[in-house]
C-alpha positions in Angstrom: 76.9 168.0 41.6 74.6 165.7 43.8 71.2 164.9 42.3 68.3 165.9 44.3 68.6 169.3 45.7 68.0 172.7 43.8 71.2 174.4 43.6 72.4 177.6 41.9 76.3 178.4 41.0 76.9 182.1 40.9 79.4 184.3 40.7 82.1 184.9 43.1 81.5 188.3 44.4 82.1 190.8 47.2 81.3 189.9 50.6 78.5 192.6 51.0 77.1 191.4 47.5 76.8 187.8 48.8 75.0 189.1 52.1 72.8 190.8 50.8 72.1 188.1 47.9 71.8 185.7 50.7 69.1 188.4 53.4 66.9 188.6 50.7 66.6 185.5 48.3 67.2 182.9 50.7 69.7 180.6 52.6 73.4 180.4 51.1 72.8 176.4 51.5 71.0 176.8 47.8 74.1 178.6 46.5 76.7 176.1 47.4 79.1 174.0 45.0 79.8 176.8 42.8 80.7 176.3 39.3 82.4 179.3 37.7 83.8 178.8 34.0 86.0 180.8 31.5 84.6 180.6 27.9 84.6 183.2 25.0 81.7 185.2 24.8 80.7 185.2 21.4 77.7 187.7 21.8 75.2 189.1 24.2 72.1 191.4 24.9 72.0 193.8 27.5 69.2 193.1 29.5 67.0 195.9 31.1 66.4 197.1 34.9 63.7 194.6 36.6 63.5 195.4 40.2 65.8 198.1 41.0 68.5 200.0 38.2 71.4 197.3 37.4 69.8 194.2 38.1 68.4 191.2 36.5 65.7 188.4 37.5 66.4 184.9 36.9 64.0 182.6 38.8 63.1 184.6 41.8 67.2 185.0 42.4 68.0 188.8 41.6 72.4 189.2 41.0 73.6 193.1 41.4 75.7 194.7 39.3 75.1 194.9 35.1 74.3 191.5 33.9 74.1 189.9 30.1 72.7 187.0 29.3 74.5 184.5 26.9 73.3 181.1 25.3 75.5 178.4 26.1 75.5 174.6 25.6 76.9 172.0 27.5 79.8 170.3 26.9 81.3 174.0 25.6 85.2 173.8 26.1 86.1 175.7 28.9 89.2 177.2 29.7 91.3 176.3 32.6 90.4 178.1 35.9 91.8 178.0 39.5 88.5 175.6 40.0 89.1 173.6 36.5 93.0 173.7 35.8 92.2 170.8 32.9 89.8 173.2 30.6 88.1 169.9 30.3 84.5 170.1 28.8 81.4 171.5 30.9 79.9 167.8 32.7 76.1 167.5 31.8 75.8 167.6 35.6 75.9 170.8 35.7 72.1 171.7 33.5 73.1 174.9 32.0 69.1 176.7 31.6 70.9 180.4 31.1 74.3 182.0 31.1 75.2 185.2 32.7 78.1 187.4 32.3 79.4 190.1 34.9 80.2 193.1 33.4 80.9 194.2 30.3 80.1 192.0 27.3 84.6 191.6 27.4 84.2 189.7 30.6 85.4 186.0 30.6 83.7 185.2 33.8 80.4 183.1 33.3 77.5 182.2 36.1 75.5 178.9 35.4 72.1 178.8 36.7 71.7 175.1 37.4 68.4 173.0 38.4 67.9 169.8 39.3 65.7 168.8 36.8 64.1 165.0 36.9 63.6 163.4 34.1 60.1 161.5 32.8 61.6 157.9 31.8 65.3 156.6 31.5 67.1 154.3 28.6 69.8 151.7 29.6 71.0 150.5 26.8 72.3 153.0 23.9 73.0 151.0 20.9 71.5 151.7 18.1 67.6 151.2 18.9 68.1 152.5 22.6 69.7 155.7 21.2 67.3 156.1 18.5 64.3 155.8 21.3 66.0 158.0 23.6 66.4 160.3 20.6 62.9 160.1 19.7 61.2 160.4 22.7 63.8 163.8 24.0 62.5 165.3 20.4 58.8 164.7 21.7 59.6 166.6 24.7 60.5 164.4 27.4 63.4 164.6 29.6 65.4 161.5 29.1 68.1 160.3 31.4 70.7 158.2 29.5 72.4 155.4 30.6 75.0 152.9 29.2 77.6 150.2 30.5 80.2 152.3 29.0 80.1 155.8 29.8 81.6 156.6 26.3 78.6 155.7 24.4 76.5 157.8 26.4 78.7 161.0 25.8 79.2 160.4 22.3 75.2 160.1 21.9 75.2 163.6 23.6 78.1 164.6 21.7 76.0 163.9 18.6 73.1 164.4 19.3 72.1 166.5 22.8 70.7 169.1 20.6 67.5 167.1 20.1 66.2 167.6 23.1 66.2 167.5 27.3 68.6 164.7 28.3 70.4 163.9 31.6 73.7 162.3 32.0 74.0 159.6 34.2 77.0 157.0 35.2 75.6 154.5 36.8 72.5 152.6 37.3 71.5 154.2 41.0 72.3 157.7 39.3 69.8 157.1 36.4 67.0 155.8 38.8 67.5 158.9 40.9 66.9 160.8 38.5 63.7 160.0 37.9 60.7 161.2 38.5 57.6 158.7 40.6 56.8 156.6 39.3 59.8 155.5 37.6 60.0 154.4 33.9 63.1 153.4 33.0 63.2 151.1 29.4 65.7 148.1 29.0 67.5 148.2 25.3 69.7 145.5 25.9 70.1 142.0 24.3 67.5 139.8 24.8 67.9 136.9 27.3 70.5 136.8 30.3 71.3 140.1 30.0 67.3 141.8 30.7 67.3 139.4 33.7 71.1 141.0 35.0 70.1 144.6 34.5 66.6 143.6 36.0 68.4 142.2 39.0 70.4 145.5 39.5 67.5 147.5 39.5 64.9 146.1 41.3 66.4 146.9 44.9 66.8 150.5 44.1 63.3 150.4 43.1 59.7 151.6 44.7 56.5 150.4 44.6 54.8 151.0 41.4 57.5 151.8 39.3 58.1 150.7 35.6 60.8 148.6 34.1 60.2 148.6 30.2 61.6 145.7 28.2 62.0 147.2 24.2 63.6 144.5 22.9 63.0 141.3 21.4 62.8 139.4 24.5 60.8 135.6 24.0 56.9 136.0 25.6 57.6 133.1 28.1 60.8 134.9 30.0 58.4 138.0 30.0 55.3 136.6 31.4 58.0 135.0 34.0 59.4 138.1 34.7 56.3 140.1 34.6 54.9 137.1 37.6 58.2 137.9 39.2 58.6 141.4 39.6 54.5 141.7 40.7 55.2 140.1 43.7 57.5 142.6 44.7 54.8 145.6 43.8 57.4 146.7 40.7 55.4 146.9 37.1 57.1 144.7 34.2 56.0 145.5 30.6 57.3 144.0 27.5 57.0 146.4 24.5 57.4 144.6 21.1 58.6 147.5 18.8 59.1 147.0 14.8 60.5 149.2 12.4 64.2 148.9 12.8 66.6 152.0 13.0 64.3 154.4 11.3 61.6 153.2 13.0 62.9 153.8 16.2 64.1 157.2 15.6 61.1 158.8 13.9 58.1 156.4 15.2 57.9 152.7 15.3 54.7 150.4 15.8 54.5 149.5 18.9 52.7 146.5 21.2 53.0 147.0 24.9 51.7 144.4 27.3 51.9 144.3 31.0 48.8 145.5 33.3 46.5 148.3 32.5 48.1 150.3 35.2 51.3 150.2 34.3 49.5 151.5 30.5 48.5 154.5 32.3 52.1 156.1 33.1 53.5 155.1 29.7 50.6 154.6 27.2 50.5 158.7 26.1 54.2 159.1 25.9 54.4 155.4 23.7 51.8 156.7 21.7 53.1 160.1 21.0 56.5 158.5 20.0 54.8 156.0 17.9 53.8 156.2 13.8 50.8 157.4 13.0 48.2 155.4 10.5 48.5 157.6 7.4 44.6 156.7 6.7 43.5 158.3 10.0 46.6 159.7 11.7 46.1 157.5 15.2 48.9 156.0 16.6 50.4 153.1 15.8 50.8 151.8 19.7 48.0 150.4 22.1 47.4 148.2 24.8 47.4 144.7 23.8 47.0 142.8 27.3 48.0 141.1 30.1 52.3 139.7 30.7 53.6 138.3 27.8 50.8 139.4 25.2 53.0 142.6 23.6 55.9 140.2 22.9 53.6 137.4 21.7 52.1 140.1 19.3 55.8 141.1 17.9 56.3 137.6 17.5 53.7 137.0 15.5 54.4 140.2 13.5 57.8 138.8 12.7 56.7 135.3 11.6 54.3 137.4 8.8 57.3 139.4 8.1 59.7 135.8 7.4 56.6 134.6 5.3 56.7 137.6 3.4 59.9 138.2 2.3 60.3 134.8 1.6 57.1 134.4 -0.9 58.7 138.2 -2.4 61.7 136.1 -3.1 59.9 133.3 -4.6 58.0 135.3 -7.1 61.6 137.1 -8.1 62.8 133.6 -8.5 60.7 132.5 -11.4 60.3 135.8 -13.0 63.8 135.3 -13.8 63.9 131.5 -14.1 60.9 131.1 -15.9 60.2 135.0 -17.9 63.7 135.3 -18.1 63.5 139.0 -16.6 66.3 140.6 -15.1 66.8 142.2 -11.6 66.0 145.8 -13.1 63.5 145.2 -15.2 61.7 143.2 -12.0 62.5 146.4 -10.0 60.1 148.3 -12.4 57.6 145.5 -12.2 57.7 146.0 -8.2 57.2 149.3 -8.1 54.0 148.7 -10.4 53.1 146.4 -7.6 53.8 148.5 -5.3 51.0 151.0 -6.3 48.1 148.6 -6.6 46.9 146.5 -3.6 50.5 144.4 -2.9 51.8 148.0 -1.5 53.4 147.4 1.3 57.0 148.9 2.4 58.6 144.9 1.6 57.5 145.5 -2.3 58.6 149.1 -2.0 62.1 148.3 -0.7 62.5 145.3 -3.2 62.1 147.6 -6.0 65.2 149.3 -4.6 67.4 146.5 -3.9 66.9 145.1 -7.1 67.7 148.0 -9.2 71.1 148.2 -7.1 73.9 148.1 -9.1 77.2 146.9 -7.6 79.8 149.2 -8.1 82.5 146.7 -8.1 81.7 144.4 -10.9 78.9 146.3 -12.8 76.2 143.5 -12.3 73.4 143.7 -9.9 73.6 143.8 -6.3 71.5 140.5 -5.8 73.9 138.5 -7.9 76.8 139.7 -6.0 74.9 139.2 -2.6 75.8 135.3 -0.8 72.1 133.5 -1.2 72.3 132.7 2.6 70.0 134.1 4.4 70.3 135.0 8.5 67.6 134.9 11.1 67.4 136.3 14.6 64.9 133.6 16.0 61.6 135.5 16.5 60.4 133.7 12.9 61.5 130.2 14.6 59.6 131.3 17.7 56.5 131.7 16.0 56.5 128.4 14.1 57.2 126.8 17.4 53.8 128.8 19.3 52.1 127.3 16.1 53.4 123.7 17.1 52.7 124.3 20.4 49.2 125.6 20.0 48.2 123.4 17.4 47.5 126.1 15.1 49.1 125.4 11.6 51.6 128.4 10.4 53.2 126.3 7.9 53.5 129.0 5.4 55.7 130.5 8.1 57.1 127.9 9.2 58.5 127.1 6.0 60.0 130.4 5.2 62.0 129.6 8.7 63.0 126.5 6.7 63.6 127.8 3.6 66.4 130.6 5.5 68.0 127.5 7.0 68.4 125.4 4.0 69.8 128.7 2.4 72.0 128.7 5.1 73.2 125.0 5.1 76.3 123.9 4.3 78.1 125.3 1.1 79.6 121.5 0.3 76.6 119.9 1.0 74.3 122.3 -1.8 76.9 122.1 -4.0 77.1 118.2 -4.6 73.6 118.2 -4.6 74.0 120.4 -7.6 76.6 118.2 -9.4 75.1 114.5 -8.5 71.0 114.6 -7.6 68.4 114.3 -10.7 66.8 116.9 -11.7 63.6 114.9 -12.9 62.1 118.3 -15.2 58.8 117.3 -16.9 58.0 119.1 -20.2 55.8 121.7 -19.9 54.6 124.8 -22.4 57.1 127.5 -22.7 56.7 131.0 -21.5 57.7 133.9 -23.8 60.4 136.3 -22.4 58.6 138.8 -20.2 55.3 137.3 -20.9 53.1 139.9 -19.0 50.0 136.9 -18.3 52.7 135.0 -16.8 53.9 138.4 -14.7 50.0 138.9 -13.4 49.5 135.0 -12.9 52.9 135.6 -10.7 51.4 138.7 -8.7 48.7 136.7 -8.2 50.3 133.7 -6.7 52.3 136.4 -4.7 49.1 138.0 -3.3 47.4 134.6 -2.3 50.3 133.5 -0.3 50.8 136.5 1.7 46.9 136.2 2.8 47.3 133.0 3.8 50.7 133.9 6.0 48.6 136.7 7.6 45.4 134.6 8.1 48.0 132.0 9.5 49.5 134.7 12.2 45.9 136.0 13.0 44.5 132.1 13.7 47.8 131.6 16.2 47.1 135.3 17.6 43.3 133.8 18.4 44.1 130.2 20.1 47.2 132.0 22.2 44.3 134.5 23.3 42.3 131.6 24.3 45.5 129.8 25.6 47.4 132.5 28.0 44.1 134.4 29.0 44.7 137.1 26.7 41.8 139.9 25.5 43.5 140.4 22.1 41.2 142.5 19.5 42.9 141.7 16.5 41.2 144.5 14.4 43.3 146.9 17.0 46.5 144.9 16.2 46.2 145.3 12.6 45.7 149.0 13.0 48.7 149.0 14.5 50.9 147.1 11.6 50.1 149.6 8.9 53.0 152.4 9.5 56.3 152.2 11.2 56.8 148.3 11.2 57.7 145.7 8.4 54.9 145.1 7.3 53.1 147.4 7.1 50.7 147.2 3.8 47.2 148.4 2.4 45.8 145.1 3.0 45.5 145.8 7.0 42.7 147.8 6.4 40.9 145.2 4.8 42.3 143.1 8.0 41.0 145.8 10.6 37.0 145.9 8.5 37.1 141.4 8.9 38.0 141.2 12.3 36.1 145.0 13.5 32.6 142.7 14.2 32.2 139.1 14.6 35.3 137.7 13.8 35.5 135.0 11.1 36.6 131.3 11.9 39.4 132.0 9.6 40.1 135.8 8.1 40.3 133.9 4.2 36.8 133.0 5.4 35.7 137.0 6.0 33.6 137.8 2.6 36.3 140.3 0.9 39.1 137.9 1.2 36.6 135.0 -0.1 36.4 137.2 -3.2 39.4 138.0 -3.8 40.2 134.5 -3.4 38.2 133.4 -6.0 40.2 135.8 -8.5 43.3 134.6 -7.4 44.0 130.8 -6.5 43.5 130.2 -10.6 46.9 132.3 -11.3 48.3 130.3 -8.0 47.7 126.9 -9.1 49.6 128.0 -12.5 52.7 129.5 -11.0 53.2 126.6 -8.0 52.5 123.9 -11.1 54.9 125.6 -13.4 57.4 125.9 -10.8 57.2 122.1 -9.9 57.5 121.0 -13.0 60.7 123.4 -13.6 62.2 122.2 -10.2 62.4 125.6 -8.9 61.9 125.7 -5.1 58.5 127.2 -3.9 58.1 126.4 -0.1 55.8 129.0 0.4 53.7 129.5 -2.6 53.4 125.5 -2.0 52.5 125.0 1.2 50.3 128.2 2.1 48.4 126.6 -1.1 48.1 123.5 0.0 47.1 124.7 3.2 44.3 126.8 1.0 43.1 123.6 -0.1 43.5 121.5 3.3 41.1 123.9 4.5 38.3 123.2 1.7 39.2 119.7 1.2 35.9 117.5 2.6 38.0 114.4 3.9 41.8 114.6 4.8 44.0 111.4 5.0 43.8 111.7 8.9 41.3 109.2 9.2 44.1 106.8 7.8 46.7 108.6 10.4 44.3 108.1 13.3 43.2 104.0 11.9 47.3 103.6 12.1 47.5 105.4 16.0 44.4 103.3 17.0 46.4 100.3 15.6 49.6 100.7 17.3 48.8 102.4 20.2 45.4 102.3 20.8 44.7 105.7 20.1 41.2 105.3 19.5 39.1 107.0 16.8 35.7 108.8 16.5 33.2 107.9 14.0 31.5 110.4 11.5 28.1 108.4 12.3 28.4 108.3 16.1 29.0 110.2 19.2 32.0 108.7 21.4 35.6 107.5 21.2 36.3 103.8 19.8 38.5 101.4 19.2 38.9 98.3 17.3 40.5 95.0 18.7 43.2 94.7 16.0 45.1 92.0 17.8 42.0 90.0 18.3 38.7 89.4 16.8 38.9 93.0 14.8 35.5 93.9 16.7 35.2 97.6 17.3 34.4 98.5 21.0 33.1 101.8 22.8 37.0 102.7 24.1 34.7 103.9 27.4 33.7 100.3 28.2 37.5 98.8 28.2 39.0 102.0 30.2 41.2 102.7 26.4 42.6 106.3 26.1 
């Protein structure tokens, strides 16, 4: 059946039926392309007279005789028929709304009332996170029109899954964008990179002015602020949706960060928010407008670098609980979910509870010792430590957790004669008792401290890539999107949202409750990073988000020696604490120091 007309199949009937059918309810164009299918009836109601003894309404279109209505879905087997000699399954095409038989409740003989429905946004894309959308936004009520390279994956998503809600089959890319409604919102779920800019190319000449194209995945913010520049220009709206929560997420509401223009917010901001999580602590949505192009992506970004940080600091204080306290993976998975119900809860301490009291069924030890200790990354963490290089903001808590995946992830030959052959070096330090729980608080401690400082790292880069790309990000809205459906989600975002809700700090460590809480913690952090050290067990993060604590406090930093050495070789030129201006000093000559401004040096 052809899209875009309103057609009904009936059934085949006398000739005097049909003219009368067609003198009083309208041309016979509307009844064309029959579709008349054989199925067993497997129950039905008599329905009572409506206009005249016999007769039953559907829609304004009145059929004679004794009818019955009958529930059927589609893709019900069908048996083979002059019309359908394959019995093959009932196409999607063809919207069954009601089922009608002629008759007697024996009949075999069905009518399907068909409409041409249009659907409020398409997917392209149905792997597991397009599907899962799709899923979740048909369960919300929407009409969804489906669409996938292969055919196959679309009908098996049906297959599985058409009962949860209004979908529309389509084949090809011109069907799914005809079956749209204006304007158009059709969302990419493809992988990131050439592919978005191949099924944007397809699209964009079947197009009209103002419609949507919707990128869900985890695309890079410069190729969306390109394509966003791109696609304006020929009057088409490009928004790039970060969305975090994985699978799950996905399917029963992710946070979400949508950028693109504020008009483009206004076709797709209530139906992203309704499909989004909501904020147990006040039930709003976890979805708003972030800004302008790239800024949704940028905000995922961001979200991702916290989430590298975190898991990585999670894995440092597991690492000398059992180095150092000698506890074991299920004893730790009790001490987690203690954690986990104090202010560290957060869905990473939850699910690390779980995964360490995993026991492999194979060999009878725990999962994590069973597990390769080489981790995998997708690039969005490597992303963000680049934007911090870049924007001369200092991540380097997350940058090292980037680092820290890598080296895990070096090669095998390489770690292991480092093993056999490099010194250890181990200076003598007190002991710690087995399970020592002062030592266990001192590492929760530690633990807490370096996931403020990966957070206040992300929310420093979120401020100078506001100032940077033009960007009107209110970073008390993005936290109050973080704290259900993604990652990271954790009860520290309200205390995020209250710091940045007025004035914003100069750094969120610097907003009063975190300058508390600091105060309590850094103690226990100095004790864990020094014990560590001293043991030689690797703590990247705990390590460098402290020293980056103290950097910030620290009166004088050693760059007055790197900028003496620039000014030497490369006449660089300095600033005095003393004076206003830019100087330099004549290293090659007399050593005088000059005003830089006088002898054109810069």
């Amino acid at each position: 059946m052809r899209s875009g007309r309103s057609l009904y199949s009936f059934l085949l009937c006398s000739p005097l039926e049909r003219k009368r059918n067609s003198e009083n309810y309208g041309s016979l164009a509307q009844l064309v392309e029959r579709h008349v299918y054989t199925v067993d009836v497997i129950g039905s109601i008599p329905v009572g007279p409506t206009d005249y003894p016999g007769t039953a309404r559907y829609r304004g279109f009145c059929l004679p005789g004794c009818i019955y209505p009958l529930t059927c879905r589609e893709g019900t087997r069908r048996e083979a028929h002059e019309d359908n000699p394959a019995g093959t399954a009932i196409p999607s095409s063809i919207k069954v709304h009601s089922t009608y038989i002629y008759s007697p409740p024996s009949a075999r003989i069905l009518i399907y009332m068909t409409e041409n429905k249009k659907a409020q946004i398409g997917v392209t894309g149905l792997a597991v996170m397009g599907a899962n959308l799709a899923r979740n936004l048909a369960r919300n009520g929407y009409t969804v029109a489906l669409h996938n390279r292969s055919v196959e994956k679309t009908d098996a998503l049906l297959a599985e899954h058409g009962a949860d809600g209004d979908f529309i089959r389509t084949e090809s890319l011109q069907e799914l964008v005809d079956s749209l409604e204006s304007p158009r919102r059709i969302l990419i779920m493809v992988k990131a990179g050439a592919p978005v800019d191949a099924v944007i190319e397809q699209l964009t000449p079947m197009l009209d002015e103002g419609d949507i194209i919707i990128d869900g995945g985890n695309s890079h913010f410069p190729d969306t602020i390109r394509r966003e520049r791109a696609l304006a220009e020929k009057g088409l709206h490009f928004v790039g949706v970060g969305v975090s929560g994985g699978e799950e997420g996905a399917l029963w509401g992710p946070s979400m960060m949508p950028g693109g223009s504020a008009e483009s917010y206004k076709h797709i901001g209530p139906m992203l928010e309704k499909i989004a999580a909501k904020a147990p602590q006040d039930g709003a949505p976890c979805c708003a407008w972030i800004s302008t192009d790239g800024a949704g992506h940028f905000v995922k970004m961001v979200h991702n670098g916290i989430e590298y940080a975190d898991m990585q600091v999670i894995g440092e204080a597991y690492d000398i609980l059992r180095s150092v306290a000698g506890i074991e993976p299920a004893q730790q998975a009790e001490i987690f979910k203690t954690w986990n119900e104090g202010d560290l809860s957060s869905y990473l301490i939850e699910i690390t509870a779980e995964v360490l009291a995993q026991v492999d069924a194979k060999t009878g030890k725990p999962l994590v010792d069973v597990i390769v200790d080489a981790a995998g990354q997708k690039g969005t963490g490597l992303w963000t430590a680049k934007a911090g290089l870049d924007l001369g903001s200092p991540v380097s808590a997350i940058a090292e957790s980037v680092f820290a995946r890598a080296l895990s992830s070096s090669e095998r030959e390489q770690r292991e004669q480092a093993q056999r052959e490099l010194p250890a070096g181990l200076i003598a330090t007190t002991g710690i008792g087995a399970g020592d729980p002062e030592f266990v608080e001192d590492v929760r401690r530690a633990l807490f401290a370096s996931k403020l400082v990966a957070y206040a790292q992300g929310m420093d880069l979120l401020t100078r890539a506001g100032k940077e790309y033009g960007w009107d990000l209110k970073l008390d809205t993005i936290a109050s999107l973080w704290r259900a459906g993604c990652i990271i989600r954790a009860e520290l975002l309200g205390d995020i949202m209250a710091a940045y809700a007025g004035e914003a700090p100069a750094n969120m460590l610097l907003a009063p409750a975190f300058k508390n809480l600091m105060e309590e913690l850094v103690p226990s952090w100095r004790r864990v990073v020094a014990k560590a050290t001293a043991l030689g067990i690797p703590v990247p993060v705990f390590a460098s988000a402290l020293s980056y604590y103290d950097g910030l406090r620290r009166d004088r930093l050693p760059a007055s020696l790197i900028q003496g050495q620039r000014d030497f070789f490369g006449a660089h030129t300095y600033g005095r604490i003393d004076e206003e201006g830019a100087f330099h000093t004549m290293w090659s000559g007399d050593r005088s120091e000059v005003n830089a401004a006088d002898i054109h040096v810069h």
